[in-house]
PyMOL Python script that loads the backbone (N, CA, C, O; Angstrom):
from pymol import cmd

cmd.read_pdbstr("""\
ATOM      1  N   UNK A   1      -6.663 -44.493  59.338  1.00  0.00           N
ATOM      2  CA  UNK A   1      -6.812 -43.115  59.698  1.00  0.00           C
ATOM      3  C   UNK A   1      -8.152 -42.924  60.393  1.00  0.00           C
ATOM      4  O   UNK A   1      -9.035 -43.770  60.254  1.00  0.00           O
ATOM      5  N   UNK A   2      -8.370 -41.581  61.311  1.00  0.00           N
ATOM      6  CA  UNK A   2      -9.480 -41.713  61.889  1.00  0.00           C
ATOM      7  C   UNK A   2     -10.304 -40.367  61.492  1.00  0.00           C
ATOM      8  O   UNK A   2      -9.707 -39.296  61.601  1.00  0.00           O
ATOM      9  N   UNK A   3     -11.566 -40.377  61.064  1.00  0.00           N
ATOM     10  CA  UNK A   3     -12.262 -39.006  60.557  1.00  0.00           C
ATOM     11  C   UNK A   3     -11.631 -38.120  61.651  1.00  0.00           C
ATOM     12  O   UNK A   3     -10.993 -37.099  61.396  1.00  0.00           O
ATOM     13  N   UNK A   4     -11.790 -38.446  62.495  1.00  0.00           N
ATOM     14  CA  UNK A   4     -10.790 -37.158  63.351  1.00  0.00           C
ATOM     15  C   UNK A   4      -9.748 -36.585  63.010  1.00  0.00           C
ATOM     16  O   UNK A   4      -9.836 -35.386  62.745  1.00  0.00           O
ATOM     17  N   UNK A   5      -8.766 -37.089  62.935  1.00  0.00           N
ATOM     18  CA  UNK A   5      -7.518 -36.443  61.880  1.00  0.00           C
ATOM     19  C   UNK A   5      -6.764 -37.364  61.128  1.00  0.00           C
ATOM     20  O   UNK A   5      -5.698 -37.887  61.454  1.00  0.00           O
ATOM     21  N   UNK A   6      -7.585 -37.555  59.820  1.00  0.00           N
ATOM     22  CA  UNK A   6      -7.392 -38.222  58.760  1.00  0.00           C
ATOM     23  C   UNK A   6      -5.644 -37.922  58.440  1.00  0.00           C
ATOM     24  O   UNK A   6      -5.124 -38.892  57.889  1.00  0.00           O
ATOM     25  N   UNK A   7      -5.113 -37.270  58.583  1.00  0.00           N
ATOM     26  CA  UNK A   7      -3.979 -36.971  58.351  1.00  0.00           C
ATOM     27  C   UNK A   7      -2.725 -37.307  59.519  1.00  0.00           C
ATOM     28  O   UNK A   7      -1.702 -36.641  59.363  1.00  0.00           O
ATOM     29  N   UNK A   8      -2.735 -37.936  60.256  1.00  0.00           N
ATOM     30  CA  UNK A   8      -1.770 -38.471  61.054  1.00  0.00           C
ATOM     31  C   UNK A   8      -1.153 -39.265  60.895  1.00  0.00           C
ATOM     32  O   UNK A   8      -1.601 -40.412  60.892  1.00  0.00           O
ATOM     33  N   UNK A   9       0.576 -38.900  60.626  1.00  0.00           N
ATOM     34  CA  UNK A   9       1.282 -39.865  60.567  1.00  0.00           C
ATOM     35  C   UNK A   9       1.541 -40.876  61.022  1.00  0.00           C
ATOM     36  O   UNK A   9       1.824 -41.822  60.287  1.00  0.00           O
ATOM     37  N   UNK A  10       1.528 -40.990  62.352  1.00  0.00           N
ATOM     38  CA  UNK A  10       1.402 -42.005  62.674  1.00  0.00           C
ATOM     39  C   UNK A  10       0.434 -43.530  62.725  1.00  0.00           C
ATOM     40  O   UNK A  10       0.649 -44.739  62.812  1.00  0.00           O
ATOM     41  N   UNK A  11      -0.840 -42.512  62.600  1.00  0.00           N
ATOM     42  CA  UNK A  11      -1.642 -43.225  62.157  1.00  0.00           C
ATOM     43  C   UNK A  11      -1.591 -44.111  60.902  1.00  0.00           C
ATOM     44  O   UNK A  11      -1.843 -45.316  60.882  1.00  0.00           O
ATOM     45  N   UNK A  12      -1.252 -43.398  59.925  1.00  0.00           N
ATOM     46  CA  UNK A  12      -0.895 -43.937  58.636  1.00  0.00           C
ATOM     47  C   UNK A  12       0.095 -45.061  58.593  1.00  0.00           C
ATOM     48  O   UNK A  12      -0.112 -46.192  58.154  1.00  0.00           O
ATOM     49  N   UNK A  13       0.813 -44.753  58.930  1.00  0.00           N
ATOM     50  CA  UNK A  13       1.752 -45.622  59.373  1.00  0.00           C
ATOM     51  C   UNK A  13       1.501 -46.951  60.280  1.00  0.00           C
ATOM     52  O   UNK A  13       2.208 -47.947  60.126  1.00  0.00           O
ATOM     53  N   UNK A  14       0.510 -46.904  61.180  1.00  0.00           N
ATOM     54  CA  UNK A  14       0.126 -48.253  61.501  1.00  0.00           C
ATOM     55  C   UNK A  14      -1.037 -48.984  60.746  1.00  0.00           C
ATOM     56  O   UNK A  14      -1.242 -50.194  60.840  1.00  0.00           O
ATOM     57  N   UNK A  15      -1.756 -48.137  60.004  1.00  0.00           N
ATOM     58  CA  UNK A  15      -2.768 -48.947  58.984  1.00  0.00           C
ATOM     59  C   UNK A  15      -1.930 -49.645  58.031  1.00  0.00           C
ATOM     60  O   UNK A  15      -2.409 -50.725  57.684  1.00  0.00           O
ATOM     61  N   UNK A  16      -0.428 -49.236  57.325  1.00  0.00           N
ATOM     62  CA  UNK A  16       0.123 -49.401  55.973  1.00  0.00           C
ATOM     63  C   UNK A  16       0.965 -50.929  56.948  1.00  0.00           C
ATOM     64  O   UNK A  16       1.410 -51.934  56.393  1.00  0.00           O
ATOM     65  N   UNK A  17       0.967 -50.709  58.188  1.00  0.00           N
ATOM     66  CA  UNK A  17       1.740 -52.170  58.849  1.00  0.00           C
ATOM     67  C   UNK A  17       0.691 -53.292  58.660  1.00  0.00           C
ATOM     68  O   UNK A  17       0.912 -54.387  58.142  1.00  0.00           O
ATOM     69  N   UNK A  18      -0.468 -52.855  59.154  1.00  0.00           N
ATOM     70  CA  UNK A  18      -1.753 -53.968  59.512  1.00  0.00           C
ATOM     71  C   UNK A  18      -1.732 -54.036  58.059  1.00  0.00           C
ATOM     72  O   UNK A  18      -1.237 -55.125  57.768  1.00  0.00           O
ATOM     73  N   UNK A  19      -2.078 -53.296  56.868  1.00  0.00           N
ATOM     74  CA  UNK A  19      -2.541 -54.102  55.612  1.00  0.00           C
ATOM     75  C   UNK A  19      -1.009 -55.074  55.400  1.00  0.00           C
ATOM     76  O   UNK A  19      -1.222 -56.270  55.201  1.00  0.00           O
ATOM     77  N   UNK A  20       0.185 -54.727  55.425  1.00  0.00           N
ATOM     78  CA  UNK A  20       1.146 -55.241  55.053  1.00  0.00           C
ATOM     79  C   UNK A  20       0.944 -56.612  55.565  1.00  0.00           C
ATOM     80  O   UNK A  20       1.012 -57.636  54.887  1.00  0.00           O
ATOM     81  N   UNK A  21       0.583 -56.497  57.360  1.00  0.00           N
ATOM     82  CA  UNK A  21       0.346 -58.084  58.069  1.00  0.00           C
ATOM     83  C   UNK A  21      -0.785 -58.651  57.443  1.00  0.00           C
ATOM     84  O   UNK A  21      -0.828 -59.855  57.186  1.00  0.00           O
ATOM     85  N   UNK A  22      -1.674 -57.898  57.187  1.00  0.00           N
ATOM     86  CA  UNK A  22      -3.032 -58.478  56.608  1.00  0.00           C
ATOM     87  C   UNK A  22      -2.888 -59.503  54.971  1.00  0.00           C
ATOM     88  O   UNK A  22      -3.172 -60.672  54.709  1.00  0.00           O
ATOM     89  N   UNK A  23      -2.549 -58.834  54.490  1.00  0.00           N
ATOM     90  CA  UNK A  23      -1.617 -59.222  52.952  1.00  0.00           C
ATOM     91  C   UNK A  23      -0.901 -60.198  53.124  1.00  0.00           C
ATOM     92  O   UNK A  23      -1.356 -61.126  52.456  1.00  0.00           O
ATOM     93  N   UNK A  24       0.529 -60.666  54.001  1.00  0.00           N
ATOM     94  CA  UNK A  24       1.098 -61.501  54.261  1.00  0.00           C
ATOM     95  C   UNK A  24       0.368 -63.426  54.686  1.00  0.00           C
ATOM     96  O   UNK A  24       0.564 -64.531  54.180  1.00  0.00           O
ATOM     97  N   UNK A  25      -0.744 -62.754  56.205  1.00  0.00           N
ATOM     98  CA  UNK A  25      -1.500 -63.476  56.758  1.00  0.00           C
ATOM     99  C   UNK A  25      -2.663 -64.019  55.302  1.00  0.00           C
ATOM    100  O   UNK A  25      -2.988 -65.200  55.186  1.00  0.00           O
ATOM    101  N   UNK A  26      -3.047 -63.162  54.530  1.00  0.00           N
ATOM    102  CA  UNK A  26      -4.105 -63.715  53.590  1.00  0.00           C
ATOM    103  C   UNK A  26      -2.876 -64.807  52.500  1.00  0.00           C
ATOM    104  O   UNK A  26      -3.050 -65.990  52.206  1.00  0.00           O
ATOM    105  N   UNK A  27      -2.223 -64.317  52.280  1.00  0.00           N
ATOM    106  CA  UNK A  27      -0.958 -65.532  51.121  1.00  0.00           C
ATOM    107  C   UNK A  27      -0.929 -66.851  51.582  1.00  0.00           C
ATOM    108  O   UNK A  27      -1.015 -67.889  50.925  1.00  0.00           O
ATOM    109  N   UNK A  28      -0.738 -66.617  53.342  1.00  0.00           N
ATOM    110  CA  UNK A  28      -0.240 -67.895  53.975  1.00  0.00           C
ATOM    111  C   UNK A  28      -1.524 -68.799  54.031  1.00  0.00           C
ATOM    112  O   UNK A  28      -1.294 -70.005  54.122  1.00  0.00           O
ATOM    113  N   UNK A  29      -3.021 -68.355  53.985  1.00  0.00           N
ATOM    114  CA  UNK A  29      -3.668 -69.043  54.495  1.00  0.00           C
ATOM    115  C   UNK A  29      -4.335 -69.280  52.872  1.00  0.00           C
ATOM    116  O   UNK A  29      -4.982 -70.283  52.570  1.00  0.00           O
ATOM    117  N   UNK A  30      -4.026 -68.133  51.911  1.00  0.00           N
ATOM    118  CA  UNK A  30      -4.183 -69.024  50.549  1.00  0.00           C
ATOM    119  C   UNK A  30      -3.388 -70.181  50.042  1.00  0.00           C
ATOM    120  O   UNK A  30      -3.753 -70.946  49.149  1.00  0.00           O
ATOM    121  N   UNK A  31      -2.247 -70.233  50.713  1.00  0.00           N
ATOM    122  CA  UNK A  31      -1.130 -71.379  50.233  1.00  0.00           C
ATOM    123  C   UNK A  31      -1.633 -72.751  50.948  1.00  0.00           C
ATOM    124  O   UNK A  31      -1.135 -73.818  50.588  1.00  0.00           O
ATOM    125  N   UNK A  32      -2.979 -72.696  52.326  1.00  0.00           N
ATOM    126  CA  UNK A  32      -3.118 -73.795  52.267  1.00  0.00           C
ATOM    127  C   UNK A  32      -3.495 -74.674  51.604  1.00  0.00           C
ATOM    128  O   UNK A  32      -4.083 -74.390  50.561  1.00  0.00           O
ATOM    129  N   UNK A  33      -3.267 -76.217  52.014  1.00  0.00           N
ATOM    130  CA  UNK A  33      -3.643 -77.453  50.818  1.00  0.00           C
ATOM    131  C   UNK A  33      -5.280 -77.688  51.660  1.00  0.00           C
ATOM    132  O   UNK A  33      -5.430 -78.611  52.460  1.00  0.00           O
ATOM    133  N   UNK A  34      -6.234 -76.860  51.375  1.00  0.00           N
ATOM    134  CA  UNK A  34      -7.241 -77.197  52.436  1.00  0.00           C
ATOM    135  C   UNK A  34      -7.929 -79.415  51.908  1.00  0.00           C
ATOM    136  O   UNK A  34      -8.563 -80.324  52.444  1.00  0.00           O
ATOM    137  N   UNK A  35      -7.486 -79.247  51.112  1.00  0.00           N
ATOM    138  CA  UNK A  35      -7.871 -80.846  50.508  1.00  0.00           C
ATOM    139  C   UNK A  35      -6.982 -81.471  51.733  1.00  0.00           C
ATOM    140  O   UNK A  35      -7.516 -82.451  52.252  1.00  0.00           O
ATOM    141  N   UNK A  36      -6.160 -81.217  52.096  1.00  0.00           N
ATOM    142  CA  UNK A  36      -5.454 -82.093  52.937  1.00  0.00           C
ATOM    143  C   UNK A  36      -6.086 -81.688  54.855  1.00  0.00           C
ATOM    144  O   UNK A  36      -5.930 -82.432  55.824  1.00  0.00           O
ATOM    145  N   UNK A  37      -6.568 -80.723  54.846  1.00  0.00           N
ATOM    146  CA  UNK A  37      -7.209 -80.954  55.859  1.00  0.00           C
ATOM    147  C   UNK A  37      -8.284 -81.954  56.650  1.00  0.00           C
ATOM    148  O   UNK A  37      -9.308 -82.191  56.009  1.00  0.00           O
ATOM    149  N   UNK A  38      -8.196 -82.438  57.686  1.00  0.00           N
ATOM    150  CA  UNK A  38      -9.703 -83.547  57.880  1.00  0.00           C
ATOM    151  C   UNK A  38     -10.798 -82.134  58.313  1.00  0.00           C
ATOM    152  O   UNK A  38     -10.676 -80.923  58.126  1.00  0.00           O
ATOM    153  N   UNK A  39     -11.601 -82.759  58.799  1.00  0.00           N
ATOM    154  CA  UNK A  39     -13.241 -82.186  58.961  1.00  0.00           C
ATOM    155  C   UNK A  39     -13.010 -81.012  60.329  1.00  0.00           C
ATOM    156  O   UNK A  39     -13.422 -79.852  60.299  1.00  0.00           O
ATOM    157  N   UNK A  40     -12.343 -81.573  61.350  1.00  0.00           N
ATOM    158  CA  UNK A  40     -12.252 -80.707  61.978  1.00  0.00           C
ATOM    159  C   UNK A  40     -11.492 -79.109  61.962  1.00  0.00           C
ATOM    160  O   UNK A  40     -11.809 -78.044  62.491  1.00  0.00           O
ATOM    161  N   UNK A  41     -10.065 -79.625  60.874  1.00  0.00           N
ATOM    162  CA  UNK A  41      -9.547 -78.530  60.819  1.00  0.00           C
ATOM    163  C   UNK A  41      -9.739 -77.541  59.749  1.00  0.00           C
ATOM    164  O   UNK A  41      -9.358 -76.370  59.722  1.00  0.00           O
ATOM    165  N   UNK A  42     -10.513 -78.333  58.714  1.00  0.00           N
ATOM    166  CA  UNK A  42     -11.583 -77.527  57.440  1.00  0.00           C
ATOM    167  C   UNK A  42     -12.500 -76.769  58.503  1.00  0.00           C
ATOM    168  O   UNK A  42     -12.529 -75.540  58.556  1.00  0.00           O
ATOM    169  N   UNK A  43     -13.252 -77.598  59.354  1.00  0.00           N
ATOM    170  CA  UNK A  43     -14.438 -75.793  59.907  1.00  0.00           C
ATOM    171  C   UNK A  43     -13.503 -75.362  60.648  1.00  0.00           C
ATOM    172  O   UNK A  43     -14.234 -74.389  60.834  1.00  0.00           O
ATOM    173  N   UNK A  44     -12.548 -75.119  61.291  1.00  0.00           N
ATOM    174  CA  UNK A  44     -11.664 -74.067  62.135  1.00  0.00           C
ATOM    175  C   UNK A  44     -10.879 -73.170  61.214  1.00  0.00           C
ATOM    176  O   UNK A  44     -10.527 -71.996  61.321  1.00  0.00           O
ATOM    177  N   UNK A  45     -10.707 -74.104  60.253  1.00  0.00           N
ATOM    178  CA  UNK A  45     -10.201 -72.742  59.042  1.00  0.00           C
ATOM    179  C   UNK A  45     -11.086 -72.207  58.593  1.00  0.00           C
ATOM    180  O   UNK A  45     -10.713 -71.045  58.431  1.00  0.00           O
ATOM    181  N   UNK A  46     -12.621 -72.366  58.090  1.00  0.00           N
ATOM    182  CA  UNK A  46     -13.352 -71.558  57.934  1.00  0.00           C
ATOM    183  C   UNK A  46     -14.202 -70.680  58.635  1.00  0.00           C
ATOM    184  O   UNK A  46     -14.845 -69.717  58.218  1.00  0.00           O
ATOM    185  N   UNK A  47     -14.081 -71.283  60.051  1.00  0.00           N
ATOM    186  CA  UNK A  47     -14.345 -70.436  61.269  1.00  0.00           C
ATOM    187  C   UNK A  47     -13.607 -69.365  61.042  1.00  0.00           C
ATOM    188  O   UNK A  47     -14.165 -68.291  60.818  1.00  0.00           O
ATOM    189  N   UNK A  48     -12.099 -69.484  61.063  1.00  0.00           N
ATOM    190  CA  UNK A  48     -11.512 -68.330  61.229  1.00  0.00           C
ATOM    191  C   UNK A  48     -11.778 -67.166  59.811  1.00  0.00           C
ATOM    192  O   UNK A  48     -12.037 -65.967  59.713  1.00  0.00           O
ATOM    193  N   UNK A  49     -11.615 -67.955  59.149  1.00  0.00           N
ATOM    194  CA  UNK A  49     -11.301 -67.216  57.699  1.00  0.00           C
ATOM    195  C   UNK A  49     -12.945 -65.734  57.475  1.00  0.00           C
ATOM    196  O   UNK A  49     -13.015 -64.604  56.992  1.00  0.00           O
ATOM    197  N   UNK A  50     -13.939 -66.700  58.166  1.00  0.00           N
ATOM    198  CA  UNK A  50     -15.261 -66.031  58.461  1.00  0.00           C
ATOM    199  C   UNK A  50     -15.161 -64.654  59.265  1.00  0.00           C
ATOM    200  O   UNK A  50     -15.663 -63.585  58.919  1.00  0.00           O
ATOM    201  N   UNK A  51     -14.206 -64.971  60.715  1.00  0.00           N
ATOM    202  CA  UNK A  51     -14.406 -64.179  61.174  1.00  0.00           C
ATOM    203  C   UNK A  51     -13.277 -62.809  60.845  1.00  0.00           C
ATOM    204  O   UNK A  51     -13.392 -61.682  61.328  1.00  0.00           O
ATOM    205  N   UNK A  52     -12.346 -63.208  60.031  1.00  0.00           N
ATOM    206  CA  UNK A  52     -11.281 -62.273  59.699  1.00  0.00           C
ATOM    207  C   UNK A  52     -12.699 -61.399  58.665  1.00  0.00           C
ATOM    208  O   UNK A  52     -13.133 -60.344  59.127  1.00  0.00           O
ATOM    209  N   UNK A  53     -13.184 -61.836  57.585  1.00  0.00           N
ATOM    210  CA  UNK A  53     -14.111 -61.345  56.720  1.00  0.00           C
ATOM    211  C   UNK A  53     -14.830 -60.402  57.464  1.00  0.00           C
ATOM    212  O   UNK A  53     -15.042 -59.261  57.053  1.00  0.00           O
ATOM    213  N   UNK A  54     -15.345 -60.982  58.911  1.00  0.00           N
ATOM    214  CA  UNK A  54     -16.468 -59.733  59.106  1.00  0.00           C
ATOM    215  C   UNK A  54     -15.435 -58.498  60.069  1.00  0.00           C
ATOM    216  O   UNK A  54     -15.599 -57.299  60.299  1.00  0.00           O
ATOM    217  N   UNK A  55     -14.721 -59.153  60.321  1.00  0.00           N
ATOM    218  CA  UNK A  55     -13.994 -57.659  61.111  1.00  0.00           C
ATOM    219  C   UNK A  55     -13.005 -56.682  59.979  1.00  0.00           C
ATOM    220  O   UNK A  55     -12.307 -55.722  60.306  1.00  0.00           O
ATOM    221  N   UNK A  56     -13.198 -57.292  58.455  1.00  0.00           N
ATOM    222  CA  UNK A  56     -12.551 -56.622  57.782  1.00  0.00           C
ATOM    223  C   UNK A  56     -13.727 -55.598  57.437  1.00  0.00           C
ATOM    224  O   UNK A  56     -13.489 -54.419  57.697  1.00  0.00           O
ATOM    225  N   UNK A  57     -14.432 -55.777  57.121  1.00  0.00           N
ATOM    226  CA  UNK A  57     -16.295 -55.388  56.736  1.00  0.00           C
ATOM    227  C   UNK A  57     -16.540 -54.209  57.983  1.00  0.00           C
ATOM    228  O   UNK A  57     -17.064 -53.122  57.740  1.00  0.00           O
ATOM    229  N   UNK A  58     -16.207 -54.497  58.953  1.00  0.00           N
ATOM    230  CA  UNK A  58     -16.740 -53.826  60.201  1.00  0.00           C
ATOM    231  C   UNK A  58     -15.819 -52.840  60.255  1.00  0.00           C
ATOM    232  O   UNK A  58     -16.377 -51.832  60.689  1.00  0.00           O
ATOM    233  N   UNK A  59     -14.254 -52.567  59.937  1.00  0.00           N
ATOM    234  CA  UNK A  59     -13.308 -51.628  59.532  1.00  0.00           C
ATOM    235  C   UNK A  59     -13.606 -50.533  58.455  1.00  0.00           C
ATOM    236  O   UNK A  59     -13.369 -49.327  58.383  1.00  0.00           O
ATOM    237  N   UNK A  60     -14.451 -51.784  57.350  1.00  0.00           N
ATOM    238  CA  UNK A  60     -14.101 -50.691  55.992  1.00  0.00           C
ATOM    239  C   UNK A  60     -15.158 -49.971  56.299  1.00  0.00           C
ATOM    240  O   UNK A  60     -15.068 -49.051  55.486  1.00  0.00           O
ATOM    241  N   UNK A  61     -16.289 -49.732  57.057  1.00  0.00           N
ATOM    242  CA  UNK A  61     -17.925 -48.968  56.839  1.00  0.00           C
ATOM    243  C   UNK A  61     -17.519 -48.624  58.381  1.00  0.00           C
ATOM    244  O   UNK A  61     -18.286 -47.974  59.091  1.00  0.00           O
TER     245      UNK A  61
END
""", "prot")
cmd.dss("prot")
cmd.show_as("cartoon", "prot")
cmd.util.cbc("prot")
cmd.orient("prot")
């Protein structure tokens, strides 16, 4: 929702999709076997996993 008009349906409605994708996307990348990763694809998963963290951070404030 946006302080502008916190109350828009539609709006609402695409935040309740993104957490739904967000929720889904966080399961899949908890179900990895990161032990089975080698070196390169351990920092690209934590590359990513980093940068999902700060754009979640940069949403909530």
């Amino acid at each position: 929702m946006t302080k502008e008009n916190p109350t828009d349906l539609e709006l609402m409605s695409e935040v309740t999709d993104l957490l739904t994708e967000e929720t889904e996307m966080l399961e899949q990348m908890d179900n990895m076997d990161q032990s089975e990763m080698n070196t390169a694809e351990l920092a690209y998963y934590l590359e990513v996993t980093a940068r999902i963290e700060k754009k979640l951070l940069e949403v909530a404030y």
